[in-house]
DSSP file (Angstrom, degrees, kcal/mol; ACC not computed):
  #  RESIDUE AA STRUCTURE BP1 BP2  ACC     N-H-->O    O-->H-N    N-H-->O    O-->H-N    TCO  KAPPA ALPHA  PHI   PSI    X-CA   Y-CA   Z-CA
    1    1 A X     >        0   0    0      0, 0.0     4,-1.0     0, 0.0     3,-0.1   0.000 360.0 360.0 360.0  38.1    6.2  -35.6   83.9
    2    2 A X  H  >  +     0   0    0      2,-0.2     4,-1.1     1,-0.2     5,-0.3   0.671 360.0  68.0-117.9  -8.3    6.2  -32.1   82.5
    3    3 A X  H  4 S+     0   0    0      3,-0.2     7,-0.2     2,-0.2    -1,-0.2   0.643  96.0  52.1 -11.3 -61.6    7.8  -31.0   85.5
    4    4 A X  H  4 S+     0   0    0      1,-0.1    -2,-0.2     2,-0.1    -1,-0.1   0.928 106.3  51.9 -70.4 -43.3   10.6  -32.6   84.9
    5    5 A X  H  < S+     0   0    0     -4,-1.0    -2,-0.2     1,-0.1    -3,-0.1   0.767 125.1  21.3 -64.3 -33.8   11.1  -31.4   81.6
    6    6 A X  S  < S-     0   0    0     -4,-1.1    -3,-0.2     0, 0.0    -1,-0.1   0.749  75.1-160.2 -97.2 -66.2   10.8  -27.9   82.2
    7    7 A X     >  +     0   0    0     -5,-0.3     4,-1.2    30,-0.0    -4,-0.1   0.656  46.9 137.6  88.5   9.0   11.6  -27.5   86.2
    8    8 A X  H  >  +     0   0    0      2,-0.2     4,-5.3     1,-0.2     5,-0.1   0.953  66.0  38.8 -24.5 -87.9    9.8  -24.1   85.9
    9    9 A X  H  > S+     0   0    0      2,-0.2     4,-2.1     1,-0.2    -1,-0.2   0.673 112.5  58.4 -63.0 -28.0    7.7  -24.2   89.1
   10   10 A X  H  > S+     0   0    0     -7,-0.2     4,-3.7     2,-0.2     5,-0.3   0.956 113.5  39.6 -28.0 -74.8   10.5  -25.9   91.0
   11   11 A X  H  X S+     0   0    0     -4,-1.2     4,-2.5     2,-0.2    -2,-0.2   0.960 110.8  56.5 -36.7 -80.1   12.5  -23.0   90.2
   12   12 A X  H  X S+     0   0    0     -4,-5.3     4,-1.6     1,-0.2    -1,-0.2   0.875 109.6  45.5 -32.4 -56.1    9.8  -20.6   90.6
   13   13 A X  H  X S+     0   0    0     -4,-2.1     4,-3.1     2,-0.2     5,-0.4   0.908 109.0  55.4 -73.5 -33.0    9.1  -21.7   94.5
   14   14 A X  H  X S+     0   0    0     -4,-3.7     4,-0.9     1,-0.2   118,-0.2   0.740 107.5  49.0 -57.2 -21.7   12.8  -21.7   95.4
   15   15 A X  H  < S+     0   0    0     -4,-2.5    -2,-0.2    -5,-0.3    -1,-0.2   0.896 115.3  41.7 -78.9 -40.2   13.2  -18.2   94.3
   16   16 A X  H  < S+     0   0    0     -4,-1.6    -2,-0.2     1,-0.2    -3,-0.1   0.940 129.4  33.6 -88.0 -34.3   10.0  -16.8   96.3
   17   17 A X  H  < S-     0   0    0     -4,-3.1    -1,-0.2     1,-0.1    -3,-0.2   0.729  81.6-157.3 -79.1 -14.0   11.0  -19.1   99.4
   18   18 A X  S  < S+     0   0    0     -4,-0.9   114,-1.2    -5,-0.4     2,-0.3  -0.035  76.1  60.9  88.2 -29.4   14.7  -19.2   99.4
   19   19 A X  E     -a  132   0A   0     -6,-0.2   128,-4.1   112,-0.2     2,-0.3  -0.941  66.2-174.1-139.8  99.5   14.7  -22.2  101.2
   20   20 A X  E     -aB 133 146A   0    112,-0.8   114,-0.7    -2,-0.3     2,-0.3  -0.867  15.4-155.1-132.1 145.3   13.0  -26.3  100.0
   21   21 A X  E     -aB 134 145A   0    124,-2.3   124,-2.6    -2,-0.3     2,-0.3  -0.919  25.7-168.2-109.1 136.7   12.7  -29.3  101.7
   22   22 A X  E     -aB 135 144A   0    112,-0.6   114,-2.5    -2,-0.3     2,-0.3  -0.877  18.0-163.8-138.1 159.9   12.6  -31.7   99.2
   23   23 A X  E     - B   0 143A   0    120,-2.7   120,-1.7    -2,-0.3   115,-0.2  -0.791  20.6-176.5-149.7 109.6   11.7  -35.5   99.4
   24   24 A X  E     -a  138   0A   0    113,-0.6   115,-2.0    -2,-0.3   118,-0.1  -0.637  38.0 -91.6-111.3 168.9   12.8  -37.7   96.4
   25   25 A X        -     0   0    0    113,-0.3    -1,-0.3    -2,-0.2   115,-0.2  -0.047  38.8-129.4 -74.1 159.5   12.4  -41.3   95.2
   26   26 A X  S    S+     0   0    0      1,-0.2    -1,-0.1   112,-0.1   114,-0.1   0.931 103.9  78.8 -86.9 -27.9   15.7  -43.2   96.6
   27   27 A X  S    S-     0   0    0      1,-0.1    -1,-0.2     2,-0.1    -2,-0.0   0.899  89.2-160.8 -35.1 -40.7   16.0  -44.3   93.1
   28   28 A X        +     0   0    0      1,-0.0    -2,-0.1     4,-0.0    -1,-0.1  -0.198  58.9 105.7  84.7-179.8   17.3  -41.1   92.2
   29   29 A X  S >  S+     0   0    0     -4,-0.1     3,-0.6    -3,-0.0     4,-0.4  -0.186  77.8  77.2 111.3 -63.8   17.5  -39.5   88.6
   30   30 A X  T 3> S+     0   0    0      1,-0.3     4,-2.1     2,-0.2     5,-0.2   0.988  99.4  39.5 -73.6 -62.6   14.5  -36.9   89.7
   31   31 A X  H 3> S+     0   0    0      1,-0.2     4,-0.8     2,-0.2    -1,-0.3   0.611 112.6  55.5 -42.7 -23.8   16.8  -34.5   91.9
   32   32 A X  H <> S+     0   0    0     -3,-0.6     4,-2.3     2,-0.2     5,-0.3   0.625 107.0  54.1 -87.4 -15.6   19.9  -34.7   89.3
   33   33 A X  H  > S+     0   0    0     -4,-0.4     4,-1.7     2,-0.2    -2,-0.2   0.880 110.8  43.9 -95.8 -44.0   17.3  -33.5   86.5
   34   34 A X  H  < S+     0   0    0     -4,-2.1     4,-0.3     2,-0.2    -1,-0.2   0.746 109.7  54.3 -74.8 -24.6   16.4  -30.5   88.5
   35   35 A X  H  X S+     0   0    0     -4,-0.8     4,-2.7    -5,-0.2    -2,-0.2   0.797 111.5  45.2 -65.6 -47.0   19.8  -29.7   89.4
   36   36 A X  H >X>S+     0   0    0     -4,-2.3     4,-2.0     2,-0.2     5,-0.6   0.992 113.0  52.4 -49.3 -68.4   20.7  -29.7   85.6
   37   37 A X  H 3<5S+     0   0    0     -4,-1.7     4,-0.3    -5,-0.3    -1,-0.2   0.855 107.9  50.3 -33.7 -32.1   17.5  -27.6   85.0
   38   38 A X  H 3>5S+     0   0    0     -4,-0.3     4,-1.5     1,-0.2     5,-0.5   0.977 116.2  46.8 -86.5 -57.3   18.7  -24.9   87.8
   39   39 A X  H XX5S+     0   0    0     -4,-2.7     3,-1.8    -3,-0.6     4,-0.9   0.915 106.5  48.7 -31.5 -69.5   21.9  -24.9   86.0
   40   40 A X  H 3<5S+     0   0    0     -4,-2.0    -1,-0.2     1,-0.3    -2,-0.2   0.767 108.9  59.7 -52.1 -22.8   20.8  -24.5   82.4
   41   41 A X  H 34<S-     0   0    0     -5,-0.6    -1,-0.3    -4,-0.3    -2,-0.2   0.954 130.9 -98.1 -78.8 -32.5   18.6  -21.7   84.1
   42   42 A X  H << S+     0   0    0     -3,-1.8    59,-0.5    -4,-1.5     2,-0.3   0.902  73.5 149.9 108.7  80.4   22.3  -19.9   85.3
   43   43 A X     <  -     0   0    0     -4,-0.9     2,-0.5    -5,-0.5    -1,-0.4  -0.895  47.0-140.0-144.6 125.4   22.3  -21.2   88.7
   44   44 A X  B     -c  102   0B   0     57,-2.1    59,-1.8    -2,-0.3     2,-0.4  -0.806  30.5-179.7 -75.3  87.1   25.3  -21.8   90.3
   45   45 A X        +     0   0    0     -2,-0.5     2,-0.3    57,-0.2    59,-0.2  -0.552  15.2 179.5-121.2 166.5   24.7  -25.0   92.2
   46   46 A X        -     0   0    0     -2,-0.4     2,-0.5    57,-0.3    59,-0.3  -0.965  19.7-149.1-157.9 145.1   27.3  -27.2   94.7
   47   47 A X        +     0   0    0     -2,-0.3     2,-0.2    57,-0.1    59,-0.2  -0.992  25.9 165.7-141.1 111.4   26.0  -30.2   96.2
   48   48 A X        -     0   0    0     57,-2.6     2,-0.2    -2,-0.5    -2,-0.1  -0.979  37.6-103.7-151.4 130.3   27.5  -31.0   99.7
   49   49 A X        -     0   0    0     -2,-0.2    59,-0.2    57,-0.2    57,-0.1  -0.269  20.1-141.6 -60.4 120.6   26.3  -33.8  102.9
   50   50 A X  S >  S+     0   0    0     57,-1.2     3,-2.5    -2,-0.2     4,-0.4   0.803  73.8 106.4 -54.3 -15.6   24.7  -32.0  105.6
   51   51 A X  T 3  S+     0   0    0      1,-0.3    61,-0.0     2,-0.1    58,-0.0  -0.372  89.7  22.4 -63.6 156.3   26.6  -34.5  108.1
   52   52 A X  T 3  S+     0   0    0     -2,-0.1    -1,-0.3     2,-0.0    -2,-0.1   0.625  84.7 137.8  67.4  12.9   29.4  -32.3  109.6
   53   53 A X    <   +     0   0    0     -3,-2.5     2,-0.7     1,-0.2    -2,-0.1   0.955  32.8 177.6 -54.1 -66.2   27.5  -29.2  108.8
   54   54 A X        -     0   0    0     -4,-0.4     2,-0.6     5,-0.1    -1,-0.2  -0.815  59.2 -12.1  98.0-141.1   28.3  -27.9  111.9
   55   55 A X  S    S-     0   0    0     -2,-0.7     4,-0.2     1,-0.2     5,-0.1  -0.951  80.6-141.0-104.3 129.6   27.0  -24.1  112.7
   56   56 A X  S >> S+     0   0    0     -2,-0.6     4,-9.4     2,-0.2     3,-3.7   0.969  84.2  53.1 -57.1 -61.4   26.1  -23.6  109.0
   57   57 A X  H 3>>S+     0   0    0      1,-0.3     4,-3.0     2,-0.2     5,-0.8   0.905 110.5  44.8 -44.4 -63.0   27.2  -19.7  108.6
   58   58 A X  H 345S+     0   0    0      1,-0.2    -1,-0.3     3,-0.2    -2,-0.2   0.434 118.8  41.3 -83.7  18.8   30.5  -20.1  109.7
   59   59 A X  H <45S+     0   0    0     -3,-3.7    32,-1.8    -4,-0.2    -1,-0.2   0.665 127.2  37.5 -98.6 -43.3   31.3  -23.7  107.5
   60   60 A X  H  <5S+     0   0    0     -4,-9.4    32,-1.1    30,-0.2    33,-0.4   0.997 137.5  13.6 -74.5 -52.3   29.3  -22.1  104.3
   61   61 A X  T  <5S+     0   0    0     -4,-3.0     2,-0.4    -5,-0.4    29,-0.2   0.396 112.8  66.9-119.9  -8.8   30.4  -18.3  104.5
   62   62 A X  S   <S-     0   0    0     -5,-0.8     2,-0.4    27,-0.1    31,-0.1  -0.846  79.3-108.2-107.1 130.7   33.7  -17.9  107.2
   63   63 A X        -     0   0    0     -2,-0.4     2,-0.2    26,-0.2    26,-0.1  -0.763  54.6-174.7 -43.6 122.4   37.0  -18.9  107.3
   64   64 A X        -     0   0    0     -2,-0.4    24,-4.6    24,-0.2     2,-0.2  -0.772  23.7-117.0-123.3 158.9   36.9  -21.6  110.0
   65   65 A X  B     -E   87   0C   0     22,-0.2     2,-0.3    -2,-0.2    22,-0.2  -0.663  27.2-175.6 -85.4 154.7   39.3  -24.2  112.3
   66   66 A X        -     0   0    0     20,-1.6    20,-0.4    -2,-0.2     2,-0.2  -0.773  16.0-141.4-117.0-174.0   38.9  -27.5  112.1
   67   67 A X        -     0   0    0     -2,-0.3     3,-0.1    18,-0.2    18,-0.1  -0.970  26.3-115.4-142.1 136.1   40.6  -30.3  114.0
   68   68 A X        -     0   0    0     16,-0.7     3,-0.0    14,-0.3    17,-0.0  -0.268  41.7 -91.4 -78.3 166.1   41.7  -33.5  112.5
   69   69 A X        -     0   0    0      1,-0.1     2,-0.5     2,-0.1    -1,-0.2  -0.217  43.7-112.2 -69.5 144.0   40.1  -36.5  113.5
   70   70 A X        -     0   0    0      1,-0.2    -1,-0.1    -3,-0.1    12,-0.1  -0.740  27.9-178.7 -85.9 130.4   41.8  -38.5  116.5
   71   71 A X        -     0   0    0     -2,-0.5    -1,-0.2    -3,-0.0    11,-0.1   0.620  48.4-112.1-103.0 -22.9   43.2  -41.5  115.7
   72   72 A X  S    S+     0   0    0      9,-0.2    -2,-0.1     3,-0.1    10,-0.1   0.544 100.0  91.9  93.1  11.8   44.4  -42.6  119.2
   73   73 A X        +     0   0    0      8,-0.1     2,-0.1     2,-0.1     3,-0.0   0.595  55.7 108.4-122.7   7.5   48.3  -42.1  117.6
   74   74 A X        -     0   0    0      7,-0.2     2,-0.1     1,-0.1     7,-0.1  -0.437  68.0-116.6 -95.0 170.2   49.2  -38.7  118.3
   75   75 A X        -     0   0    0     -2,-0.1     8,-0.2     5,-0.1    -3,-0.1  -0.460  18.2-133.3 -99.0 160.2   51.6  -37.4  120.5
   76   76 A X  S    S+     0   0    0     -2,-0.1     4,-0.4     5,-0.1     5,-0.2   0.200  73.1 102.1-116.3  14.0   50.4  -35.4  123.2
   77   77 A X  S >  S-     0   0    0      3,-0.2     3,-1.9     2,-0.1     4,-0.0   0.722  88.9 -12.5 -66.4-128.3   53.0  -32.6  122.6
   78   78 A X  T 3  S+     0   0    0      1,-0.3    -1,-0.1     2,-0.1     3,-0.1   0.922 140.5  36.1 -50.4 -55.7   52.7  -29.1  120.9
   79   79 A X  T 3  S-     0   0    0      1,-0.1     4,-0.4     5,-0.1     3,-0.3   0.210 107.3-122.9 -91.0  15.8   49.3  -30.0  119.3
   80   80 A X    X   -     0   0    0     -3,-1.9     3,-2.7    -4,-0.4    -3,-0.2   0.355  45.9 -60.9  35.0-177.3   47.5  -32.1  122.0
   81   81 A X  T 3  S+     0   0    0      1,-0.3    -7,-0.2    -5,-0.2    -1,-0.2   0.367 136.2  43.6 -98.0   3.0   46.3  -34.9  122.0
   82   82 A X  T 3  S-     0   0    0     -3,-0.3    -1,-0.3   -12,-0.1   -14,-0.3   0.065 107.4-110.1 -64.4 -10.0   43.6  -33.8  119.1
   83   83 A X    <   -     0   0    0     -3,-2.7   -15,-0.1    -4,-0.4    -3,-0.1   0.452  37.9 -59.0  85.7 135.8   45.9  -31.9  116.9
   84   84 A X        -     0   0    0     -4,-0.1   -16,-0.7   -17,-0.1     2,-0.2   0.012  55.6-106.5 -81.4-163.9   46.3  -28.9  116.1
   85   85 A X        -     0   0    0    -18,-0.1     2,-0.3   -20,-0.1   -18,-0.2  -0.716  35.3-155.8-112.8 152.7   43.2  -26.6  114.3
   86   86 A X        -     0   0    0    -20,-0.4   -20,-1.6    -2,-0.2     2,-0.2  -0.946  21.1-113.4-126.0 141.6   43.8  -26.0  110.5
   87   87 A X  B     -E   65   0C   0     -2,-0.3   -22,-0.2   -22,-0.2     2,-0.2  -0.485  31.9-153.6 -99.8 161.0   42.4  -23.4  109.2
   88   88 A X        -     0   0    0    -24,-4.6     2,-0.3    -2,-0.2   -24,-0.2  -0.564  16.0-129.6-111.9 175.5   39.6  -24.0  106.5
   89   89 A X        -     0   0    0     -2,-0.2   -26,-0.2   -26,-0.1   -27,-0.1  -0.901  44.2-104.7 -85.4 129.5   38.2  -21.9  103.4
   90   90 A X    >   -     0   0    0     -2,-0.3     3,-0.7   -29,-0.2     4,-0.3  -0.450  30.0-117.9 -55.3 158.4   34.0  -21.7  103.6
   91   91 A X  T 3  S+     0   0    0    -32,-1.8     3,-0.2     1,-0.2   -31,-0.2   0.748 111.9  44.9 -67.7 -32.2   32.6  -24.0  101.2
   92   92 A X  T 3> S+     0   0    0    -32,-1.1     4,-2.7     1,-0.1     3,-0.3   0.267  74.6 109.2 -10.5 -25.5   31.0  -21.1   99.3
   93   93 A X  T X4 S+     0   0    0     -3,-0.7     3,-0.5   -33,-0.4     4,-0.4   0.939  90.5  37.4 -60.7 -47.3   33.9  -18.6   99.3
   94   94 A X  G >4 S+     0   0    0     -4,-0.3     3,-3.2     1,-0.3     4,-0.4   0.917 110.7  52.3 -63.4 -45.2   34.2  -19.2   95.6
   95   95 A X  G >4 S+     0   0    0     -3,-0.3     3,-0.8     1,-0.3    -1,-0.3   0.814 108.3  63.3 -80.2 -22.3   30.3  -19.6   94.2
   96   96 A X  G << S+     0   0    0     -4,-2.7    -1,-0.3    -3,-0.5    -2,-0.2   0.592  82.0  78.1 -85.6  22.8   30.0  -16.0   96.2
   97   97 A X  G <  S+     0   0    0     -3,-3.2     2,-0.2    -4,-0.4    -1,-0.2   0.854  94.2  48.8 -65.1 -32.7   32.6  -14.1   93.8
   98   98 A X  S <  S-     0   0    0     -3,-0.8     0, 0.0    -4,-0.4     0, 0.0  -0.651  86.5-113.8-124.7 172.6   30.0  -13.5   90.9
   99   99 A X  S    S+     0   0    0     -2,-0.2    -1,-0.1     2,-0.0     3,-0.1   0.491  70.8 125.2 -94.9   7.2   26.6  -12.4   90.6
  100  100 A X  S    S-     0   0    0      1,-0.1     2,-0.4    -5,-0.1   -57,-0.2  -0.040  71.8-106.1 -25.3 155.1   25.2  -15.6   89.5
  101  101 A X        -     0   0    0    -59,-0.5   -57,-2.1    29,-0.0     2,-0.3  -0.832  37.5-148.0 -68.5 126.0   22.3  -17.0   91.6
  102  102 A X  B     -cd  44 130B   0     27,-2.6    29,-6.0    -2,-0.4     2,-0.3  -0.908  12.5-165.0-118.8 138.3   23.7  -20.1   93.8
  103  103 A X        -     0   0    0    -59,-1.8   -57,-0.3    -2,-0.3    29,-0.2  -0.803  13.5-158.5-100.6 166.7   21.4  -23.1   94.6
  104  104 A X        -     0   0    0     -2,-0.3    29,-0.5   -59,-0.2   -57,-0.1  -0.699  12.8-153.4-123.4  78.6   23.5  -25.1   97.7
  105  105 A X        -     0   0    0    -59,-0.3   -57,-2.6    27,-0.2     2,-0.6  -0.183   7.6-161.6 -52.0 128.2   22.1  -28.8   97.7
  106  106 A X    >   -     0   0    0     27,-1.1     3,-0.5   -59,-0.2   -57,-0.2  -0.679   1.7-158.2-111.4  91.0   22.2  -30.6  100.7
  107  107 A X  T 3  S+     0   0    0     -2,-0.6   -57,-1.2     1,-0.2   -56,-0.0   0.307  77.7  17.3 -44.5 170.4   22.0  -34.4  101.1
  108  108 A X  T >  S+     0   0    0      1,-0.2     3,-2.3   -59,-0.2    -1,-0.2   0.771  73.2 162.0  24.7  46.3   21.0  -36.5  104.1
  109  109 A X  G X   +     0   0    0     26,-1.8     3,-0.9    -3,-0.5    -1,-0.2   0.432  52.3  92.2 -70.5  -0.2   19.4  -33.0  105.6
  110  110 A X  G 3  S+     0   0    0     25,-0.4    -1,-0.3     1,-0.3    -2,-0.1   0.710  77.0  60.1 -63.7 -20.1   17.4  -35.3  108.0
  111  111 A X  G <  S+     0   0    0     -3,-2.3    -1,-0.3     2,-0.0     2,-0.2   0.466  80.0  96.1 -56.6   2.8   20.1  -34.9  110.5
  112  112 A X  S <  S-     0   0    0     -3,-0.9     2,-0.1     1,-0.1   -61,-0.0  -0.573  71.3-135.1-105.5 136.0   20.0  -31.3  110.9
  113  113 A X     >  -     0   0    0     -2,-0.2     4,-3.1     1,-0.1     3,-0.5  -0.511  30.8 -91.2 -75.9 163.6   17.9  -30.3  113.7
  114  114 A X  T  4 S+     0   0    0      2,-0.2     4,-0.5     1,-0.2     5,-0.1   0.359 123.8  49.5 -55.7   1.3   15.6  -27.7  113.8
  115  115 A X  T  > S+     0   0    0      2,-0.1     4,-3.0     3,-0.1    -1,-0.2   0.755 115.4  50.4 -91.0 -44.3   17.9  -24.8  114.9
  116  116 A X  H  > S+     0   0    0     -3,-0.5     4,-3.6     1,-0.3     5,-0.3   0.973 110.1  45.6 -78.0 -43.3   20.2  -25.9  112.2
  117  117 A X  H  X S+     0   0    0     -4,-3.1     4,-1.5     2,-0.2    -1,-0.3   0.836 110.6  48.8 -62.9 -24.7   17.8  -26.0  109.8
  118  118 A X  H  > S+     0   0    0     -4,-0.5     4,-1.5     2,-0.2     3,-0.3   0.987 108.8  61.6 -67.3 -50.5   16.1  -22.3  110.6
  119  119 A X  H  X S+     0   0    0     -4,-3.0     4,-1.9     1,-0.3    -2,-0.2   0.890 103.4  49.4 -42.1 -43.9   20.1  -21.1  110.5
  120  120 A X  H  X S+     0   0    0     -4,-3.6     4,-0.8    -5,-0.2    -1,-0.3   0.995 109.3  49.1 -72.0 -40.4   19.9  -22.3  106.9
  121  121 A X  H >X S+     0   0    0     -4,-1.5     4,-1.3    -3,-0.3     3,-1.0   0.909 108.7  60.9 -48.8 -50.5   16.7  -20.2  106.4
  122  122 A X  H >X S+     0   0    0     -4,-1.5     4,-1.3     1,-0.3     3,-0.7   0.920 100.5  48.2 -14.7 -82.2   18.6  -17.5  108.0
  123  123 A X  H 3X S+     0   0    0     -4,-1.9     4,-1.1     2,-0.3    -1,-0.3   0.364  96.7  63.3 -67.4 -12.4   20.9  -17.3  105.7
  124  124 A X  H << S+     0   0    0     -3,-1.0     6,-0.4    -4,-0.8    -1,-0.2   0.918 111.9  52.9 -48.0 -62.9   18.6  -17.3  102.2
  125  125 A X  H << S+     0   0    0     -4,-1.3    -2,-0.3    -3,-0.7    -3,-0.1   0.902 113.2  36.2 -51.4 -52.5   17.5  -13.9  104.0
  126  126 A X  H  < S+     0   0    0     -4,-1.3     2,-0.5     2,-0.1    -1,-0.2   0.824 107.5  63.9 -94.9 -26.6   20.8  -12.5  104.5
  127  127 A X  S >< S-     0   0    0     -4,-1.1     3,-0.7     3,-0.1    -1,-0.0  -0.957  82.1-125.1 -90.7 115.3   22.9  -13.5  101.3
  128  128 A X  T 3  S+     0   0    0     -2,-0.5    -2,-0.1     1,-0.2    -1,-0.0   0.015  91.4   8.0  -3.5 132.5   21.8  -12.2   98.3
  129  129 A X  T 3  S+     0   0    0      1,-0.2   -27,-2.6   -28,-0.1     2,-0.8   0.651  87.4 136.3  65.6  17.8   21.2  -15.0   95.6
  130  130 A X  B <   +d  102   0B   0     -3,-0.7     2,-0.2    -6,-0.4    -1,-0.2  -0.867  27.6 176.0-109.2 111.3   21.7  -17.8   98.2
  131  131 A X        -     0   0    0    -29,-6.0     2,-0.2    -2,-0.8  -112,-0.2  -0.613  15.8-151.0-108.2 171.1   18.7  -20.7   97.5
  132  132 A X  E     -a   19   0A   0   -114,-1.2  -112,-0.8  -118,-0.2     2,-0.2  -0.871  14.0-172.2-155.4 140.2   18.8  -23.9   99.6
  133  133 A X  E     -a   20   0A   0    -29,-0.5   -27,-1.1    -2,-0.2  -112,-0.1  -0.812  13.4-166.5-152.1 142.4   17.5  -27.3   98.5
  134  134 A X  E     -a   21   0A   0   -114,-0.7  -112,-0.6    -2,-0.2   -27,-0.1  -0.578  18.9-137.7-151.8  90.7   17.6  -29.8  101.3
  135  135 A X  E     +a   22   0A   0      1,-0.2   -26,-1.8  -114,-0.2   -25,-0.4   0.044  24.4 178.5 -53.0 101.0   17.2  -33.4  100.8
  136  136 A X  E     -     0   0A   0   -114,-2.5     2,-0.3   -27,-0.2    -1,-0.2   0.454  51.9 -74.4 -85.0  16.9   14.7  -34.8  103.9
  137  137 A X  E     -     0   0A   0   -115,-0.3  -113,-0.6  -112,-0.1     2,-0.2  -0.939  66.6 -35.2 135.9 178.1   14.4  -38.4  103.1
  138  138 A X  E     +a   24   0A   0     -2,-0.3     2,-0.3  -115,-0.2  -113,-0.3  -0.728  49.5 158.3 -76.4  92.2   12.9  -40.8  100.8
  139  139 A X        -     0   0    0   -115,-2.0    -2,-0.0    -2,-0.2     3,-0.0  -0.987  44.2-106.5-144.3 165.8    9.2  -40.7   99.0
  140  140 A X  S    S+     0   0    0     -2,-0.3     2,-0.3  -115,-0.2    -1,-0.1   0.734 100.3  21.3 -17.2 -69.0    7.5  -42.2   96.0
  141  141 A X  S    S-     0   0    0   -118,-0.1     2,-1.1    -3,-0.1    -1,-0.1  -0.912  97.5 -88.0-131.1 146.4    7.3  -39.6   94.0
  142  142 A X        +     0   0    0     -2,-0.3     2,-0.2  -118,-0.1  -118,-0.2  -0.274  59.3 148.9 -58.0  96.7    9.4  -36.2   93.9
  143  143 A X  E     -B   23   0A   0   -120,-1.7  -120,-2.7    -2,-1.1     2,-0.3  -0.779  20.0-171.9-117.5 173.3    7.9  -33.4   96.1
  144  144 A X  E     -B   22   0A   0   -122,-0.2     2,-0.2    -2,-0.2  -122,-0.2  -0.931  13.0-172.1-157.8-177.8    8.6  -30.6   98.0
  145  145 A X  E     -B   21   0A   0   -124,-2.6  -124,-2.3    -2,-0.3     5,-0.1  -0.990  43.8 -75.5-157.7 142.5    7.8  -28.0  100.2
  146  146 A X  E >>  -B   20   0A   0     -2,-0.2     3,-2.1     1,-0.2     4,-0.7  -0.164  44.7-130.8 -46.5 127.8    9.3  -24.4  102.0
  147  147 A X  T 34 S+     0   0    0   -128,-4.1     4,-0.5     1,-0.3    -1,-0.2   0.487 105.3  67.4 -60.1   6.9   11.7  -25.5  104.6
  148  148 A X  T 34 S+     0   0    0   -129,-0.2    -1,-0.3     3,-0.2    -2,-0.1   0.384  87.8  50.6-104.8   5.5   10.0  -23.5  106.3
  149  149 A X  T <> S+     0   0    0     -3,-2.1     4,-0.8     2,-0.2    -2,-0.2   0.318 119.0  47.8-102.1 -21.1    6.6  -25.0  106.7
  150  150 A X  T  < S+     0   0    0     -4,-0.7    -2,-0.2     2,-0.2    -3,-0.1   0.734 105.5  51.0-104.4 -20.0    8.7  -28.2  107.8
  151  151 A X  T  4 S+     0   0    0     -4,-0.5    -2,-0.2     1,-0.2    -3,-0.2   0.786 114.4  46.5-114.7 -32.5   10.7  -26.6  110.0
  152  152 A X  T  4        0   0    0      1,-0.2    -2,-0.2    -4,-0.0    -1,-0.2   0.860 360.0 360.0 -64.3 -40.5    6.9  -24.9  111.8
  153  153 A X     <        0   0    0     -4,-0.8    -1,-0.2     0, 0.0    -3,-0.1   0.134 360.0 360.0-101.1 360.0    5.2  -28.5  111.7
């Protein structure tokens, strides 16, 4: 377990790749413990579902529309029959004010397709201090690997 305790070499490969696919026990407990660690280390972290991602850049890093979900009760008037778009703040905007490192965990990353997932690799590259940890699933024991070896395979 001495992995856990420190969370060193974790640490270490997410700075030289940017980018980890990570596959932890469903108990849970391993990932929370590494999150702490990445903290204590002065890492910025927010821990958000990949479902809805959407096109990554402009949800993480843009002001974006949404549209609220259709209920089947709206009026088909001024806002159609979807509603009108409200506009959103990226989920980032804040953690990129300060010159902290920021990890951005993602649960249930097995939806993401491969496009979506290189677009998060993308984006390690192009933002300064921006790691990605991206939860693929289930296993035994806690490992990982560059998302970018998963996303070549």
């Amino acid at each position: 377990m001495p992995l856990l305790l420190s969370g060193r070499g974790f640490r270490q490969e997410l700075e030289r790749f940017g980018a980890l696919a990570v596959h932890a026990p469903l108990e849970g407990g391993a990932e929370t413990r590494l999150l702490r660690r990445l903290r204590a280390a002065g890492y910025r972290a927010q821990i958000t579902s990949a479902r809805g991602l959407g096109d990554p850049q402009a949800y993480l890093l843009e002001l974006h529309g949404i549209r609220p979900p259709h209920l089947g009760h709206h009026s088909v008037g001024k806002g159609a029959a979807v509603g009108e778009v409200q506009r959103v703040m990226p989920q980032l905007g804040a953690l990129l004010e300060g010159e902290a490192p920021i990890v951005l965990w993602l649960l249930e990353g097995q939806v993401l397709s491969n496009a979506e997932l290189r677009s998060l690799i993308q984006l390690t590259r192009t933002v300064p201090g921006l790691h990605m940890v991206v939860e693929m699933g289930g296993a035994r024991s806690l490992r990982w690997q560059p998302l970018e070896q998963l996303v070549a395979a």
